[in-house]
N, C-alpha and C positions, 0 to 999 in steps of 0.2 A: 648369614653369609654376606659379605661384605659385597659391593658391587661397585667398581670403579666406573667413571664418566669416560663415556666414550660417543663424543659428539654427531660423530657420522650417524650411529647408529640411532643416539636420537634424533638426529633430522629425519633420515628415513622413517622412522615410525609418524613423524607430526604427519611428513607430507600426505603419509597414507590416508592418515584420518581427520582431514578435513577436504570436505565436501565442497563443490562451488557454490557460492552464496546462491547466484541464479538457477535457475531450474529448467532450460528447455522450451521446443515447442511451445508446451501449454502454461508458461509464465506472460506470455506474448497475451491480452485478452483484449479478440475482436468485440465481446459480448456487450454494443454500445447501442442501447435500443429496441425495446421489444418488437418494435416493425421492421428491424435489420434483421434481429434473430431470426426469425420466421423464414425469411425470405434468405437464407443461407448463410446470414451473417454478411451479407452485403450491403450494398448505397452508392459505393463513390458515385456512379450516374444518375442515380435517382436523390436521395441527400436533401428531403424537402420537410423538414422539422430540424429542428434543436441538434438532433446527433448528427447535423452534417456538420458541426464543430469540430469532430471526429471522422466522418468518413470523409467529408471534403467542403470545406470550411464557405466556397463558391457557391454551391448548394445552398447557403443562409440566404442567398437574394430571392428565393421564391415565395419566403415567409411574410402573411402579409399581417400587419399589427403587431400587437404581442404575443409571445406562446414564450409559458412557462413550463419547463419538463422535467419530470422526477419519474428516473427507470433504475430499477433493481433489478440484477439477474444472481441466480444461485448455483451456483455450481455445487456439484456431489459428486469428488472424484472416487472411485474405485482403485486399486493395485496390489498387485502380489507379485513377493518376492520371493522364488524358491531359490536360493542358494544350492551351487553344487552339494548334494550330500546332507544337506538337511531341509526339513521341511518348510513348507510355506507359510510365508509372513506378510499375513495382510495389513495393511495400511491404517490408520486410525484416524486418518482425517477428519471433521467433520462439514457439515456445508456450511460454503466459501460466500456471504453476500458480496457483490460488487456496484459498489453504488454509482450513478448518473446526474448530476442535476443542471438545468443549463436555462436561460431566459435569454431570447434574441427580441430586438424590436426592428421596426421600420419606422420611421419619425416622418417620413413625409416628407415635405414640403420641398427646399433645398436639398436635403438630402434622400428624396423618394429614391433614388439609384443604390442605397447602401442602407446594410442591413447590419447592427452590427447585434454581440452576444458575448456574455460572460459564463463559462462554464467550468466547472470541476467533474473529472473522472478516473478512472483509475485505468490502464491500457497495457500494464504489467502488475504481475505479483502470483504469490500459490503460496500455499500452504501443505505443509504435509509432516506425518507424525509416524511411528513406529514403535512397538513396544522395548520399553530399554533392556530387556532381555533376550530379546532376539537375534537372527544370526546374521542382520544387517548395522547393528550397533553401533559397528568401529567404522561405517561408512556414515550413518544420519542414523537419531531417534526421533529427532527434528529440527523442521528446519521454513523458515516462513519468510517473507519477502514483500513489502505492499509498497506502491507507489500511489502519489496523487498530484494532478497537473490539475493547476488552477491558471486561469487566465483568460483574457479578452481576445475575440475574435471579430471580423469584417469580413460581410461580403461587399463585393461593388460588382453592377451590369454598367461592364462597359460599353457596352453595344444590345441591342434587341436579343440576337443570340450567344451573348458572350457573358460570362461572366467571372472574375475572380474572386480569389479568398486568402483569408491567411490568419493564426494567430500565433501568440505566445504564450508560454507555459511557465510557469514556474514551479519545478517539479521536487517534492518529497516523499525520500524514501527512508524505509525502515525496514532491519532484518534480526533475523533471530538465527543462533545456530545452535543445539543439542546432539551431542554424539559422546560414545564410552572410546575412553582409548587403551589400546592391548597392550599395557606394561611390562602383563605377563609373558607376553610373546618377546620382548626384547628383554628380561632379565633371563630369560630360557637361553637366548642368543648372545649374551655378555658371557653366560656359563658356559655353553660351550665353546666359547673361546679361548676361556681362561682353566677350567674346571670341568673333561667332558662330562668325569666322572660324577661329577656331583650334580650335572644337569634335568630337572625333573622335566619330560615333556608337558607333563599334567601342568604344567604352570603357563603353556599359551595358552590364551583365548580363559582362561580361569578369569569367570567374575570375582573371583577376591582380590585380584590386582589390576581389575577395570578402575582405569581412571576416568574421571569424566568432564569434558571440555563443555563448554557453556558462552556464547557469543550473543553479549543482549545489549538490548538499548544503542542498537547500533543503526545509526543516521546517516544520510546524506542530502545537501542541497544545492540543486544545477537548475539550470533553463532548456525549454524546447523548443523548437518549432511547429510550422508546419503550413502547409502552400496547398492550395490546389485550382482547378480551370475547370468551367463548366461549359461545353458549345451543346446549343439547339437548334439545329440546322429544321427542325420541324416541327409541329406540338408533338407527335408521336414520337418523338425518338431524341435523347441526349446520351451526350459521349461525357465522361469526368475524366478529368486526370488530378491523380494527389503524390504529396509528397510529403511525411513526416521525418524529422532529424533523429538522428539518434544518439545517445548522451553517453557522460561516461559518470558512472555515482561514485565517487570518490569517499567511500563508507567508512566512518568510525566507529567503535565501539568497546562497552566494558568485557573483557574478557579474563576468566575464570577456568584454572584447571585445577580439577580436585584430584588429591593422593591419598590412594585408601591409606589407611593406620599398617597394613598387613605389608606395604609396599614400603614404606618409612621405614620400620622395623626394619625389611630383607637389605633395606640399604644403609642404615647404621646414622637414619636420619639426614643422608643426603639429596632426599627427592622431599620437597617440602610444597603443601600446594601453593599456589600462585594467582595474585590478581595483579590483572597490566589493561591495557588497551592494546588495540590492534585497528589495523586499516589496510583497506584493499581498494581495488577501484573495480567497478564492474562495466563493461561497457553493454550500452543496447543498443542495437540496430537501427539504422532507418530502413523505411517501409518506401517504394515507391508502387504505386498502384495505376491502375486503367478498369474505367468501368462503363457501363450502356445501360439505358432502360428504353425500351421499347414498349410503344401501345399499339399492338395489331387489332384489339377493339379498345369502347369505348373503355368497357370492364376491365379488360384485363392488362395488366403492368408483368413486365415479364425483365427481370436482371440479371447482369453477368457482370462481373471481376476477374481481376487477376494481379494479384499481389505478390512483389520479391524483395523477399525479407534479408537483410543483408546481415545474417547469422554470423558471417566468419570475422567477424571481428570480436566476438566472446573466443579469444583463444588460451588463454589462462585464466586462472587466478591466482596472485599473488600477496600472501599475507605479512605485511611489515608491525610486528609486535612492539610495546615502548621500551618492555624490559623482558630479556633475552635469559636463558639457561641454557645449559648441554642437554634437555630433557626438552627442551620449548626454544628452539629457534624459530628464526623468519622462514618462511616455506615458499615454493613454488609448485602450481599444479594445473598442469596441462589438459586442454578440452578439445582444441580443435574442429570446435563445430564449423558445420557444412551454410554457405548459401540455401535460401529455403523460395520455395514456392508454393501460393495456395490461391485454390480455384472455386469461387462461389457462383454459385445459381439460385434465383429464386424467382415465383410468380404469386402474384397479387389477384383476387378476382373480386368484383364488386356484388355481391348477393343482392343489397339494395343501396342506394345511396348515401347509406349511414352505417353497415356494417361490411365487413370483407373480409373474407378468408386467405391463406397465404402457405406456402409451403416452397421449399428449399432444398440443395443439397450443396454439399464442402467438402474441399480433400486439401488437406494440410501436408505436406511434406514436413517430415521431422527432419531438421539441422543437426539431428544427434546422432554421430557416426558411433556403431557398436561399440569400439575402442576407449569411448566417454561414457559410455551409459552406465546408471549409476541406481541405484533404490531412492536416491532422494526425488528422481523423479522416471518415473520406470514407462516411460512414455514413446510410441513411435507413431508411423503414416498416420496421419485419422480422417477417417471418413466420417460423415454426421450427417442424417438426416433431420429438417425444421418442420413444424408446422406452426400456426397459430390463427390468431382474428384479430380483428381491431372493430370498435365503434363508436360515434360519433355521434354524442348529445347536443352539439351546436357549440358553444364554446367550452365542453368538457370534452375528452375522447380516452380512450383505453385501450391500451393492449396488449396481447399477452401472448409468449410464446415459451416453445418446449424444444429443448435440441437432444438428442442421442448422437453421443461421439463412439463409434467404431474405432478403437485403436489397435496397429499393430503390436501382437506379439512378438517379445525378442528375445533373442537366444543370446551368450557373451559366452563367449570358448576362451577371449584374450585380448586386453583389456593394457592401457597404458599408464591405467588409476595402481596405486598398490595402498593396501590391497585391494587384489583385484575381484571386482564385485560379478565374478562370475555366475551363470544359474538362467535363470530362466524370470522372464518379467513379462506380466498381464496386466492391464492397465482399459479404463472405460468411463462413462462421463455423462451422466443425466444436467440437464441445464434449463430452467427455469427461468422466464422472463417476466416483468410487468413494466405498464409502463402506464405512467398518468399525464395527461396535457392538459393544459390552463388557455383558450388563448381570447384576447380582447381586444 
């Protein structure tokens, strides 16, 4: 049977079946430093090694000489996707390294007041996979996202108890996207249009006329910021404040849709597969934060944060393709994420003056209003408990930490995605620290 083009219909279908490149919450990764992790995933007030490049750049002026740092942490996400009416589809991800590495000096002499430092890390990105057979298909099979910010940082003590910071980033991204598209469901829907009689239902959602979209090798390249203020109004006690920019990746990439042989045939060879390009832009948030550490004894370091992630500016995504069809238009697809807020605590104890134990707790507010939630990232609130040690050979040190993320379960009754990825999502998060230091 013949199937005439009918454009509307395939925009609607594209729109349905792509996914936002970004993924949520947990694309955002505080994971910078195994003596953060431990400690709740916090710093901005405390911020006294290499990752205060990241928690709060002001923090480098406590560093005295060199320190060199190389931290890896591992993420090992869990998730399952019960769709209304069918059974549960757990997630295939595998563990996520995200790598740290950063050198700050103190030079002395003229400039003993500034401290400066070169680092790369990664502060976004996720991964995540799906069996291409499953009944989340036409939403993601997969789909991955990595960022990496390289760049030079400066502390400067302007005063006894003051101190600033700040760098720049030069930031590169890369994405992948995998997903089946329901052909079947819209040649069912052109027949009944045209043909009730002849309309088979058996033909939506039928893997014989899954097409399947493929978005690789897909780049982007921008700049970041980011600022922050250290006051020590005491030895025992500092206040941080930070500020990170947020960007917008203006991503390109090769894009690929495949049309089974069974779908060609049904349409007399007028759906043929397709390579083009495509480009969207994604925007990230900036982060402003406030942070404390306190020393009620000698031993003990005790920290609190509080971070507001400015989520609502991911409010779409929109896909502009180089070469267009009634089957493959440009798409628009709405998200709507919420402003987010998240709260760290952590404490530090000194066993003896070269080892210390350290434990933590976090609650992340997910940006991701029901209506957006999706399988590519089946994520809500998280709670996380940290623990860890560190110890201290004289100019070598280590340390290592563990996070369990608590995430909320979510329910979707109705949903602004089509289709709509209604069902039931569980989602949780084992996380792995180390951390190596150099310093001379």
């Amino acid at each position: 049977m013949k199937i005439r083009k009918q454009s509307v219909l395939w925009g609607m279908l594209i729109i349905a079946c792509l996914p936002g490149m970004v993924f949520g919450a947990g694309f955002q990764i505080p994971e910078q430093g195994a003596r953060s992790m431990a400690m709740g995933m916090g710093g901005i007030g405390l911020a006294e090694d290499v990752s205060a490049m990241y928690h709060n750049p002001a923090g480098l002026t406590q560093i005295q000489g060199t320190e060199i740092n190389l931290s890896v942490a591992g993420i090992a996400p869990t998730a399952t996707y019960t769709r209304t009416g069918y059974k549960a589809q757990d997630n295939d991800s595998d563990f996520i390294p995200v790598p740290m590495l950063g050198i700050a000096s103190n030079f002395g002499g003229k400039l003993e007041n500034f401290v400066f430092a070169f680092g790369v890390n990664a502060p976004f990105g996720l991964r995540n996979s799906y069996d291409d057979a499953g009944p989340q298909r036409y939403l993601t099979t997969d789909i991955s996202l990595a960022t990496i910010y390289i760049g030079p940082y400066v502390g400067w003590r302007i005063a006894p108890q003051f101190s600033i910071g700040g760098g720049v980033q030069y930031v590169h991204a890369t994405a992948e996207i995998g997903q089946k598209i329901n052909y079947g469901g819209l040649l069912y829907a052109q027949a009944m249009q045209q043909n009730p009689g002849a309309a088979d239902p058996s033909w939506n959602e039928n893997p014989m006329f899954d097409g399947t979209l493929d978005i690789s090798d897909a780049t982007a390249d921008t700049f970041a910021g980011n600022l922050g203020l250290m006051w020590t109004p005491m030895d025992q006690f500092q206040l941080g404040v930070t500020w990170r920019s947020g960007v917008d990746l203006d991503v390109e990439g090769d894009t690929k849709v495949t049309i089974p042989t069974a779908l060609t045939q049904a349409t007399g060879g007028a759906m043929q597969s397709l390579s083009t390009t495509g480009k969207t832009t994604v925007s990230l948030p900036q982060v402003f934060g406030i942070g404390a550490s306190f020393k009620p004894r000698a031993q003990v370091t005790l920290t609190a944060d509080v971070n507001w992630i400015d989520w609502s500016v991911y409010k779409n995504i929109d896909f502009d393709f180089k070469q267009n069809t009634p089957y493959f238009p440009d798409t628009k697809n709405p998200r709507n994420w919420e402003d987010a807020w998240a709260f760290r605590f952590g404490a530090e104890y000194m066993v003896t003056d070269k080892a210390a134990v350290r434990a933590g707790y976090l609650y992340d507010q997910t940006p991701i209003p029901d209506e957006s939630l999706g399988p590519e990232l089946p994520t809500g609130t998280r709670n996380g408990v940290t623990v860890g040690f560190g110890y201290d050979w004289g100019k070598f040190n280590i340390d290592a930490a563990y996070v369990h993320l608590f995430i909320e379960d979510r329910e979707v009754n109705d949903s602004i995605r089509s289709p709509k990825p209604l069902g039931d999502y569980e989602s949780a998060a084992n996380i792995v620290g180390l951390n190596l230091g150099y310093t001379f």
